[in-house]
C-alpha beads as a LAMMPS data file, in Angstrom:
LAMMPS data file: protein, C-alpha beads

193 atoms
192 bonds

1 atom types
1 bond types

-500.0 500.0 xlo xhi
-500.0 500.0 ylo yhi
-500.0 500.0 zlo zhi

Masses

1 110.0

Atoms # bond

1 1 1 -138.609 -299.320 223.489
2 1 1 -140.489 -296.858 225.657
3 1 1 -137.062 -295.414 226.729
4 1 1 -136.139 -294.491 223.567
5 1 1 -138.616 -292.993 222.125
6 1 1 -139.051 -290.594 225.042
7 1 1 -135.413 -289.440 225.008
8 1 1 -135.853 -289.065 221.261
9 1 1 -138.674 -286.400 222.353
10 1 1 -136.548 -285.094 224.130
11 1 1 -134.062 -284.488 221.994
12 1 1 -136.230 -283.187 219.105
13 1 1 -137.838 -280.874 222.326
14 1 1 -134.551 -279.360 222.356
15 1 1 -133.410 -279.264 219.609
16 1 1 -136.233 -277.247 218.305
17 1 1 -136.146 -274.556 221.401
18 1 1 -132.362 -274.339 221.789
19 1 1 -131.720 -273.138 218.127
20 1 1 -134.380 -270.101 218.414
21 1 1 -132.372 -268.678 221.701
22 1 1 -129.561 -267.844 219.840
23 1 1 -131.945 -265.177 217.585
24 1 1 -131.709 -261.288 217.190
25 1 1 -135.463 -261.364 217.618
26 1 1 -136.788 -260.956 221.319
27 1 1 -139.783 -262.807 220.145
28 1 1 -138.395 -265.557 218.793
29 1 1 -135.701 -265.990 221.697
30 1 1 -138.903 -265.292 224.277
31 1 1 -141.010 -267.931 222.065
32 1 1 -138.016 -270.585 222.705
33 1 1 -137.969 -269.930 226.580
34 1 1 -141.231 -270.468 226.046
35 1 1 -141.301 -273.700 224.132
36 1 1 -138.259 -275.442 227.019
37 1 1 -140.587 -274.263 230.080
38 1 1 -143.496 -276.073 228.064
39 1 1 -141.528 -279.434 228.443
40 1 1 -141.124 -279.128 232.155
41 1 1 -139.048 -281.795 233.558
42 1 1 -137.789 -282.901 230.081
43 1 1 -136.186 -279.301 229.751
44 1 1 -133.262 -280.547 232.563
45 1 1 -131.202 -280.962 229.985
46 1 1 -131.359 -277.221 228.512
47 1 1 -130.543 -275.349 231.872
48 1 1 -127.294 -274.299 230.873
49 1 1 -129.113 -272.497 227.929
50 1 1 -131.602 -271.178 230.225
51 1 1 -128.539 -269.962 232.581
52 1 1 -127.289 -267.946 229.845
53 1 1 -130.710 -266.702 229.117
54 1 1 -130.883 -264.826 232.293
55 1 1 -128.268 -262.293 230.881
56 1 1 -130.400 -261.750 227.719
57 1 1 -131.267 -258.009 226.619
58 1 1 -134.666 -258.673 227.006
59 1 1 -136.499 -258.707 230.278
60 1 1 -139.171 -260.763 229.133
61 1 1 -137.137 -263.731 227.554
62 1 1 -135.034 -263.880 231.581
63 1 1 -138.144 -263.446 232.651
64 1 1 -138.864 -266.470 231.111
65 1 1 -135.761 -268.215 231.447
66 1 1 -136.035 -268.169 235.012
67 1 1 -139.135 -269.507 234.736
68 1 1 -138.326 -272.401 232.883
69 1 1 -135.733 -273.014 235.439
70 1 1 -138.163 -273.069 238.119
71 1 1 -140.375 -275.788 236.194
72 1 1 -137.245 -277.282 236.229
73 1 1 -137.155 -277.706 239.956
74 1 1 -133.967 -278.099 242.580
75 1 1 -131.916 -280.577 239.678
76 1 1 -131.424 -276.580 237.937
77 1 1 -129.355 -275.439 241.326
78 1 1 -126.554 -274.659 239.682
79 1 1 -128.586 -271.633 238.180
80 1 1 -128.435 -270.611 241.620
81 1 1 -125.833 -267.903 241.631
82 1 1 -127.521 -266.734 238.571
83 1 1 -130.823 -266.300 239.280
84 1 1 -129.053 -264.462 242.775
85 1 1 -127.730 -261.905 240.601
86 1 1 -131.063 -261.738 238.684
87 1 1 -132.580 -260.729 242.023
88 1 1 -131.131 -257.125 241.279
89 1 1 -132.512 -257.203 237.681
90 1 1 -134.410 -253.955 236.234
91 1 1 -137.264 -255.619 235.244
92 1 1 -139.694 -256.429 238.038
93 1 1 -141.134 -259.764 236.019
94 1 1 -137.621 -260.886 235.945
95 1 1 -136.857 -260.467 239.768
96 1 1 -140.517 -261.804 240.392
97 1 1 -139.585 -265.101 238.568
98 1 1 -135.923 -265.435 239.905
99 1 1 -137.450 -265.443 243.644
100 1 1 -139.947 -268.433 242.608
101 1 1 -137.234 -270.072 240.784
102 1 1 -134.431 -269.942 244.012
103 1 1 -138.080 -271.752 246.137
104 1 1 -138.250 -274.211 243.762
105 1 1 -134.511 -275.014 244.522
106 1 1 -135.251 -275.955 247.896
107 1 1 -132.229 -276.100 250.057
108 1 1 -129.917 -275.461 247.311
109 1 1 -130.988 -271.973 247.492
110 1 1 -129.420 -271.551 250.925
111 1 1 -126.743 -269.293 249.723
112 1 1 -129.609 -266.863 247.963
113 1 1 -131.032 -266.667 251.092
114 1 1 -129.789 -262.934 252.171
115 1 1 -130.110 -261.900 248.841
116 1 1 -133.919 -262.694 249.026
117 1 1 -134.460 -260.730 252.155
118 1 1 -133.177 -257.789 250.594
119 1 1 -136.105 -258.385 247.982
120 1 1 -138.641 -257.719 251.000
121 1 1 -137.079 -253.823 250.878
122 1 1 -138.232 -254.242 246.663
123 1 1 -140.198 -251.138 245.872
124 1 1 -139.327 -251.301 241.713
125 1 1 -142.097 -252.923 240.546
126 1 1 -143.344 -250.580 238.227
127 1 1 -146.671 -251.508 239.772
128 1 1 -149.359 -248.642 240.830
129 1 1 -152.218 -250.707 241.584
130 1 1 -152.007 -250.113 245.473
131 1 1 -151.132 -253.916 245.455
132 1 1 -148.124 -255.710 247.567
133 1 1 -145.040 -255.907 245.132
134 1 1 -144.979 -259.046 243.088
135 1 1 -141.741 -259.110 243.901
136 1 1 -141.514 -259.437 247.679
137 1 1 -144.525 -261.644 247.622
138 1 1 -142.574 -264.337 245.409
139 1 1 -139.256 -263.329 247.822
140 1 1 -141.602 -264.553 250.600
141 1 1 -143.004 -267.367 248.837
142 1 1 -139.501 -268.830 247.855
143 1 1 -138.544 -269.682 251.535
144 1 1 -141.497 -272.332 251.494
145 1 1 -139.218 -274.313 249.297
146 1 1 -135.734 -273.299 251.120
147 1 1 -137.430 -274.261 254.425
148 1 1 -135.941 -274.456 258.031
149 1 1 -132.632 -273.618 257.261
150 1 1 -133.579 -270.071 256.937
151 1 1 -135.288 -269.250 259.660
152 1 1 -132.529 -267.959 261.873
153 1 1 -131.944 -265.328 259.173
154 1 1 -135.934 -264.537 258.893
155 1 1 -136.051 -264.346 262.544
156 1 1 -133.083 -261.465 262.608
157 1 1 -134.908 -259.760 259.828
158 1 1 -137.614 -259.435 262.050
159 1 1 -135.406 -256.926 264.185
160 1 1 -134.679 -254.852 260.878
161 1 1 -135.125 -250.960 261.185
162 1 1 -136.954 -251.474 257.365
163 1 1 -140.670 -251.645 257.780
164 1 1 -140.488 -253.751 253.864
165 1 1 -138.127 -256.285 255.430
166 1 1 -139.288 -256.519 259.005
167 1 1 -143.061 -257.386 257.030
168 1 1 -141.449 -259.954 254.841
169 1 1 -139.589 -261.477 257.429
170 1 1 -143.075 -261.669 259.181
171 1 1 -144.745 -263.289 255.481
172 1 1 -141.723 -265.371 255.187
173 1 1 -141.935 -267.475 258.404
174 1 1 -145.595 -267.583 257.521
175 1 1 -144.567 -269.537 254.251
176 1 1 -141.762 -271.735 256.046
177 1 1 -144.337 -272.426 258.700
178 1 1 -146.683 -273.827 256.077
179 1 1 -144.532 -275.532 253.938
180 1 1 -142.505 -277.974 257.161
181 1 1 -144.871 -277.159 259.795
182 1 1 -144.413 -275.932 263.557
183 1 1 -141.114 -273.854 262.829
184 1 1 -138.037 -274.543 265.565
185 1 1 -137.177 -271.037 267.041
186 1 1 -133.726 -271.275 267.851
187 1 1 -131.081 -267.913 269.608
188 1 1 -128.687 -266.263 266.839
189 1 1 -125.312 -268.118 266.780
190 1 1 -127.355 -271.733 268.222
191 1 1 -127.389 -274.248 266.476
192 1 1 -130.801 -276.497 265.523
193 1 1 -132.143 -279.374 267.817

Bonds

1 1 1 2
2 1 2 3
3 1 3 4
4 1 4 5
5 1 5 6
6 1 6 7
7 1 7 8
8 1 8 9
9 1 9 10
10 1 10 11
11 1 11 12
12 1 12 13
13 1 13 14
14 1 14 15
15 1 15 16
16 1 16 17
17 1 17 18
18 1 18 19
19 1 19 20
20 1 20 21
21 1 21 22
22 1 22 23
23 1 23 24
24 1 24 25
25 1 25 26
26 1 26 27
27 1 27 28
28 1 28 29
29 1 29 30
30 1 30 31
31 1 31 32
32 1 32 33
33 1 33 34
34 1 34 35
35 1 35 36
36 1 36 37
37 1 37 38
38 1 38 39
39 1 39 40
40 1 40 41
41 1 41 42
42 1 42 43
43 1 43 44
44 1 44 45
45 1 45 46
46 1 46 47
47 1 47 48
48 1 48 49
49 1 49 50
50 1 50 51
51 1 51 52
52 1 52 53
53 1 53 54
54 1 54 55
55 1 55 56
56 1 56 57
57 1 57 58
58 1 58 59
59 1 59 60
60 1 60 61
61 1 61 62
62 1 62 63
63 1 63 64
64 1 64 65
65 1 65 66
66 1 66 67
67 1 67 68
68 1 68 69
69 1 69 70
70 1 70 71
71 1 71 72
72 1 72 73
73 1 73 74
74 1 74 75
75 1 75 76
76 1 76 77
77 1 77 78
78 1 78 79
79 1 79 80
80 1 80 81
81 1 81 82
82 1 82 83
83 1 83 84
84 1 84 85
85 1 85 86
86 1 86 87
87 1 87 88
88 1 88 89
89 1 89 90
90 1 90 91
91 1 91 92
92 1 92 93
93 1 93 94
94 1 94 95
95 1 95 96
96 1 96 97
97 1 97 98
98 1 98 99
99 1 99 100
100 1 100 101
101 1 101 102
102 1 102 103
103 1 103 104
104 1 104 105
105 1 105 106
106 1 106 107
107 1 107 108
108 1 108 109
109 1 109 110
110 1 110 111
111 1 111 112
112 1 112 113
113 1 113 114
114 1 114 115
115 1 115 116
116 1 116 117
117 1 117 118
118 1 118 119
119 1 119 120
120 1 120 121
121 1 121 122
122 1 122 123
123 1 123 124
124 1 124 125
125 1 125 126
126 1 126 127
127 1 127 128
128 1 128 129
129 1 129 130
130 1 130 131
131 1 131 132
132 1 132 133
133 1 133 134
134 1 134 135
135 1 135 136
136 1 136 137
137 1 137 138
138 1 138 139
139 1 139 140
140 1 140 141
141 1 141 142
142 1 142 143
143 1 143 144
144 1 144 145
145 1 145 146
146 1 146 147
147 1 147 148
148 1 148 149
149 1 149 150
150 1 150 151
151 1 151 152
152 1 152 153
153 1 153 154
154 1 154 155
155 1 155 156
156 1 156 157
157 1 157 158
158 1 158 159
159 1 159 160
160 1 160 161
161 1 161 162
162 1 162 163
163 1 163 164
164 1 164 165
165 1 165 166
166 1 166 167
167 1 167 168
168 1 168 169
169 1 169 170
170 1 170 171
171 1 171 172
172 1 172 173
173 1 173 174
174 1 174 175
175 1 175 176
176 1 176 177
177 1 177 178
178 1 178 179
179 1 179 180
180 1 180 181
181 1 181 182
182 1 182 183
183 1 183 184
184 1 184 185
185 1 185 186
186 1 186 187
187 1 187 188
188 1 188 189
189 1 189 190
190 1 190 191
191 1 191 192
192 1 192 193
């Protein structure tokens, strides 16, 4: 029946993009990132590929594989610890897409949390347009998707002696703020109501 046929789909959907990671060409590995990020929610089943993708050589391909994980959505979280340590990659476009892959994680991504406020400080971006880093801007972004439970460490942020993470703090709480509405201030050490 209908069943079938879609996880034979999504079989032949892997099949074909999990062989081409495995090549000594960055295009062809980038091309099968690619290909599993173009199946969205069928590509669950390749994010232990797509893990291992974020260590690649090639900044575009974990570029890409984070991504993919982020089409993926919060049933990826255990990419979380990877896509932390991606956070401190050398590419900008690879740091850019780990922050919007740990929002799409939603509460998952609690433990990333710190890590992405130390994106706000972010000034390797290889960008001289005059523009906000891509980077902080997607760090800011992410806690949309984390939500509430972060707020206590935006609002200490907002204390920071950095102007970068002080202002992303600020953009953060903005995001949370949109995402859950009316935030719940609560004191350091306090717990929630």
């Amino acid at each position: 029946g209908g069943t079938t046929d879609s996880k034979r789909r999504s079989w032949r959907i892997r099949s074909a993009c999990l062989g081409p990671l495995g090549a000594k060409d960055e295009g062809t590995r980038s091309a099968a990132v690619r290909c599993i990020a173009g199946s969205e929610r069928r590509a669950f089943p390749a994010t232990e590929a797509l893990t291992k993708a974020l260590k690649d050589d090639s900044g575009l391909v974990r570029a890409g594989a984070a991504a993919a994980l982020a089409g993926i959505g919060s049933r990826a979280y255990g990419a979380v610890p990877a896509l932390m340590s991606q956070l401190a990659d050398k590419d900008y476009r690879a740091r850019e897409a780990a922050a919007v892959a740990l929002g799409r994680m939603g509460a998952h991504a609690e433990p990333a949390i710190n890590a992405l406020i130390e994106a706000f400080h972010d000034d390797r971006c290889g960008v001289s347009t005059g523009l906000p880093c891509p980077v902080r801007r997607a760090a800011a972004r992410a806690f949309r998707g984390i939500g509430q439970v972060a707020v206590p460490a935006l609002q200490e942020a907002l204390s920071s002696r950095s102007p970068g993470i002080a202002e992303g703090a600020r953009e953060a709480l903005r995001h949370v703020s949109a995402g859950e509405g009316p935030l719940r201030f609560v004191k350091p050490g306090a717990g929630a109501p």
